[in-house]
C-alpha positions as CSV (number, residue, x, y, z in Angstrom):
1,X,-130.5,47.3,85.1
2,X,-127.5,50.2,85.5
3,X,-125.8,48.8,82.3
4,X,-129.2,48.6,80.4
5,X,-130.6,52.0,81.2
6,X,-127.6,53.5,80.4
7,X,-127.1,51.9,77.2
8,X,-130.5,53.1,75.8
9,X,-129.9,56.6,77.1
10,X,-126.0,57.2,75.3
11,X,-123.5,56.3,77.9
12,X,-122.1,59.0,79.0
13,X,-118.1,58.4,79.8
14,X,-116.6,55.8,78.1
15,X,-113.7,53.1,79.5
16,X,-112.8,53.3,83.0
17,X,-114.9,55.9,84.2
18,X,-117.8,54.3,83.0
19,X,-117.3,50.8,84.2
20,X,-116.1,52.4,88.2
21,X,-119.3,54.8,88.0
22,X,-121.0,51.4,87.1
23,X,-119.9,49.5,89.7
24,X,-120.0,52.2,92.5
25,X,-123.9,52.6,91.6
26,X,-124.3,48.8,91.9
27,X,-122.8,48.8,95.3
28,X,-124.7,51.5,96.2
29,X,-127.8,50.2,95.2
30,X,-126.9,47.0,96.4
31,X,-127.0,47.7,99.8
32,X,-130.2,50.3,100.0
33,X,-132.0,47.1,98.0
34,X,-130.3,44.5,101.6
35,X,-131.9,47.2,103.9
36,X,-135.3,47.7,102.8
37,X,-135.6,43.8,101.9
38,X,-134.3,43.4,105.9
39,X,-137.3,45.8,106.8
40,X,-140.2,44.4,104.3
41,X,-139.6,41.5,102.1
42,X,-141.5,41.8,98.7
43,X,-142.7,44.7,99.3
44,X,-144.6,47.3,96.9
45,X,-142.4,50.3,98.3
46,X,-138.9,48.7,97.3
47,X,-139.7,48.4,93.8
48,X,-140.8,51.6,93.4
49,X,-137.5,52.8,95.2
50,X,-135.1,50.4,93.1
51,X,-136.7,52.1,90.2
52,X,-136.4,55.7,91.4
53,X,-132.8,54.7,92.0
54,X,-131.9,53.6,88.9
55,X,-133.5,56.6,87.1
56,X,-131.7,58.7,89.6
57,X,-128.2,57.2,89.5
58,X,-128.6,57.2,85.4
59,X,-128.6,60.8,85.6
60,X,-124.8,60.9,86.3
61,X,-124.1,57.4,83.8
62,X,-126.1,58.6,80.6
63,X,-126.9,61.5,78.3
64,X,-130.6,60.6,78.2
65,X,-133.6,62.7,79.6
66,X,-135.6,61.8,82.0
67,X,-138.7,60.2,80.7
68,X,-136.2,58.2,78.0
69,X,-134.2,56.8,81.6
70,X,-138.1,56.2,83.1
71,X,-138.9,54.3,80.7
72,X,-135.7,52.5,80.0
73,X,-135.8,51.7,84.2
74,X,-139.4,50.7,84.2
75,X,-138.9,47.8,81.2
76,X,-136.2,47.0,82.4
77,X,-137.2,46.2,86.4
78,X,-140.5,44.2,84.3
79,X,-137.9,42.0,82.5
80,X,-135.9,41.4,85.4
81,X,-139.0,40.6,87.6
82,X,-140.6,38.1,85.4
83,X,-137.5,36.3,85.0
84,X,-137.1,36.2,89.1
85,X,-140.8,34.7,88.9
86,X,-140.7,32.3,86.4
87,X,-137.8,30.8,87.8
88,X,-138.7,30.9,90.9
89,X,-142.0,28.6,90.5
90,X,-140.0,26.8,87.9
91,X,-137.9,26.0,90.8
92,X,-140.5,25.4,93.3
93,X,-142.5,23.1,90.6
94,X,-139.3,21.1,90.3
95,X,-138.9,20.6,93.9
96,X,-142.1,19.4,94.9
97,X,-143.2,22.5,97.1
98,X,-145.5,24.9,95.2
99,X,-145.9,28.4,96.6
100,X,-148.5,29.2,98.8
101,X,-147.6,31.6,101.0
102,X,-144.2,33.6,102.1
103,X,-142.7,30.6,104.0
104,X,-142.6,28.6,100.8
105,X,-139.9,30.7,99.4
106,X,-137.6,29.6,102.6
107,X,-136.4,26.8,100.1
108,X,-134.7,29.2,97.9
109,X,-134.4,32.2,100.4
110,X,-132.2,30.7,102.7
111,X,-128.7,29.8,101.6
112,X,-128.8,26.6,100.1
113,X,-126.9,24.7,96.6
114,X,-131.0,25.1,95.3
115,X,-130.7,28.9,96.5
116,X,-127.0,28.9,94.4
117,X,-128.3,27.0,91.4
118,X,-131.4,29.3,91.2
119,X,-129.5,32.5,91.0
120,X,-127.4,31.1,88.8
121,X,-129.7,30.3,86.2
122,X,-131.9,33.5,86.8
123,X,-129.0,35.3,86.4
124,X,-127.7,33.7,83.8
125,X,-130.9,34.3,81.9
126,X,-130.5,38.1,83.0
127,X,-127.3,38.4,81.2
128,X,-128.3,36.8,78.2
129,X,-131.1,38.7,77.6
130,X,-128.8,41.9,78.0
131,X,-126.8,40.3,75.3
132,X,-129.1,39.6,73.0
133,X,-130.6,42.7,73.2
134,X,-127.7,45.0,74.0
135,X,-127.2,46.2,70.0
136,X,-131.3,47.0,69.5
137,X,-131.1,49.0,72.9
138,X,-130.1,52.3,71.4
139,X,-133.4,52.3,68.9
140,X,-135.3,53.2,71.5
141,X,-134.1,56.9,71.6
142,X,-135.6,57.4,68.0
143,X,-138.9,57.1,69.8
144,X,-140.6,60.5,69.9
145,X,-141.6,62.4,73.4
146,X,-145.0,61.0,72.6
147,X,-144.0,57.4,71.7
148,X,-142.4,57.4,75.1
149,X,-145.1,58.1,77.0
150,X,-146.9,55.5,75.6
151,X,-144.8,52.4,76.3
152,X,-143.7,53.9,79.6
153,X,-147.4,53.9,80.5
154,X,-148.1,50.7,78.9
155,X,-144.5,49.2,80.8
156,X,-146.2,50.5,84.2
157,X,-149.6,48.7,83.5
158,X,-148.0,45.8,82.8
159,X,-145.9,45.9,85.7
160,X,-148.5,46.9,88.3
161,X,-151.1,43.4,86.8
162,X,-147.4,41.6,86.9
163,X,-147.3,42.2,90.8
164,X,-151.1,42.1,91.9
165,X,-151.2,38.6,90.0
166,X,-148.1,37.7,92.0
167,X,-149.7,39.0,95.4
168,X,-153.0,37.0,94.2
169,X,-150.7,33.6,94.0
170,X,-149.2,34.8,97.6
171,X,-152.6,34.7,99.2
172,X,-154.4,31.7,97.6
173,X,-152.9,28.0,97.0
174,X,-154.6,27.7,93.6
175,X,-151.7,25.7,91.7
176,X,-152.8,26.4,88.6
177,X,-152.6,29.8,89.0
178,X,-149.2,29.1,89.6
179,X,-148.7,28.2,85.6
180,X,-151.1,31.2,85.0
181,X,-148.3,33.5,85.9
182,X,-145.8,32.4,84.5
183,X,-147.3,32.6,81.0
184,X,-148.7,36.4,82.4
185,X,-145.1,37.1,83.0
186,X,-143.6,35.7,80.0
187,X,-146.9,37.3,77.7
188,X,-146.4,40.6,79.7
189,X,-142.9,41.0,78.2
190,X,-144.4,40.1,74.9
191,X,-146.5,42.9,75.1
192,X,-144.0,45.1,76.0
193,X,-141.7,43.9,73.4
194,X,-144.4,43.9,71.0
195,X,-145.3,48.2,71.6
196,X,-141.9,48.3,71.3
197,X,-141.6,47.1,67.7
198,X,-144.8,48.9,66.4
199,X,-143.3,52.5,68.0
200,X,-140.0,51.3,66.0
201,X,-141.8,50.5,62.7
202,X,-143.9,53.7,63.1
203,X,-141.5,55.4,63.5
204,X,-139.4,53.8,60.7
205,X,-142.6,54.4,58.3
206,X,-142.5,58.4,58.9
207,X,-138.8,58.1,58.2
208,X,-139.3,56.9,55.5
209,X,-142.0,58.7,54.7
210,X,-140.4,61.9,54.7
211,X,-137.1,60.8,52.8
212,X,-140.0,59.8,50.1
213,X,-141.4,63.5,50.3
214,X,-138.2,65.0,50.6
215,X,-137.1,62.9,47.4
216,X,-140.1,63.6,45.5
217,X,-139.7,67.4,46.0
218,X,-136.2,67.3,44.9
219,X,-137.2,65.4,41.8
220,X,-139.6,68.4,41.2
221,X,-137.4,71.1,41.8
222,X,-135.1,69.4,39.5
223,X,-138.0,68.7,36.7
224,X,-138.6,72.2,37.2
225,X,-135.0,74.1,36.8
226,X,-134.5,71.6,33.4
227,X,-137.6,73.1,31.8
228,X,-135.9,76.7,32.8
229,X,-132.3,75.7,31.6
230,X,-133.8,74.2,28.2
231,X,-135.9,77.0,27.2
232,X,-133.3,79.5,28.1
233,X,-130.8,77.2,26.1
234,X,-133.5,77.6,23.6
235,X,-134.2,81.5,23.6
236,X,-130.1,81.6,23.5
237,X,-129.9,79.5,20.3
238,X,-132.5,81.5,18.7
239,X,-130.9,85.2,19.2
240,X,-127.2,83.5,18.0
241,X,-129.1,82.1,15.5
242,X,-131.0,85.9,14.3
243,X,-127.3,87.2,15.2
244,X,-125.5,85.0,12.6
245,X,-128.1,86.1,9.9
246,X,-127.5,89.9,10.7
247,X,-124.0,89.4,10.6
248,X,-123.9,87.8,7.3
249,X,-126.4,90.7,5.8
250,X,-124.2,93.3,7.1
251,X,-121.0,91.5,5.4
252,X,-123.4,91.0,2.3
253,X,-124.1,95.2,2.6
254,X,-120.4,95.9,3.2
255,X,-119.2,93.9,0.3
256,X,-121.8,95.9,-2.5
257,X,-120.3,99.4,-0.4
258,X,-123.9,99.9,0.5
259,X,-122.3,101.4,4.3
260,X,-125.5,103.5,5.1
């Protein structure tokens, strides 16, 4: 989440300074994340801290403003928590022991080779979406103030049904509902994904838009000076054309001595 918020807000050091800011953060955040999951697994009030962190800690890693590194936190923390739910009922579906209440996720809590081999492949989806992604990232600073806003407040509704339809599967054993969120999760990131790629070609279409206008007037303007530069190239050829006639009487007069 550090490495992706920063991206899309323009790192701001580059090399080493970067990567041990980076890492000092994680560590940081790391162990804030330990203590409030010690005091109140899954709760509400750690996400919304892990978010606030991120924003805050992005402040010193990036040259983006503050509702750019919002928004960048808040899609980001969506991504990362679908993935965490889809694999983890992935995992419990595989295993025979669907969730229906906290002490079902003892199975992959508690240190286990299940607990290793799901945070492998979590994470390993994790990273690979920050790869796959890691080149479009940037596009999203071309977004306008009010673009922004929008899929910052379309990123939080998303992420505030994500979590109530996770505390819904918490509190009922309804299996099916089980396979419900996983395709919420997955179509919640569509969503976001999608809002994403309509700001972009919106804001591609005004781009281009106004490199149309822009050409457009130039091709005016220079319509315009070629009508002024061919009559004027005009009026010039007729007054060296009158000239050469007057010369030619006044040699005419001068040869017959008529010098009056």
């Amino acid at each position: 989440m550090l490495c992706t918020v920063t991206h899309i807000s323009c790192e701001r050091y580059l090399g080493r300074r970067h990567k041990l800011l980076i890492f000092l953060f994680a560590f940081i955040y790391t162990v804030v994340i330990t203590v409030l999951n010690l005091l109140s697994t899954f709760s509400f009030v750690t996400l919304g801290i892990a978010v606030t962190l991120i924003v805050l800690s992005t402040y010193f890693t990036s040259k983006g403003s503050l509702l750019l590194r919002s928004t960048a936190a808040v899609i980001s923390i969506l991504v990362v928590s679908a993935v965490d739910y889809i694999c983890l009922f992935i995992f419990c579906m595989i295993t025979e022991s669907p969730i229906t209440d906290t002490n079902s996720f003892l199975a992959l809590i508690n240190p286990s080779p299940m607990r290793c081999l799901y945070l492998a492949v979590n994470k390993g989806i994790c990273i690979l979406l920050l790869v796959l992604f890691w080149r479009f990232m940037p596009e999203l600073q071309k977004l306008h103030r009010k673009q922004r806003v929008v899929l910052l407040c379309t990123s939080i509704s998303v992420f505030a049904v994500l979590n109530i339809l996770i505390a819904l599967i918490m509190s009922q054993s309804i299996l099916a509902m089980q396979n419900a969120i996983m395709f919420s999760c997955f179509f919640s990131c569509l969503c976001v994904f999608a809002v994403i790629a309509l700001l972009l070609i919106n804001d591609n279409y005004q781009e281009e838009k106004q490199k149309a206008e822009l050409l457009r007037s130039t091709n005016q303007l220079i319509a315009l000076n070629y009508q002024e530069l061919y009559a004027n190239r005009k009026e010039i050829a007729r007054r060296i054309h009158d000239f050469n006639h007057h010369i030619k009487a006044l040699e005419v007069l001068a040869s017959q001595e008529h010098a009056d």
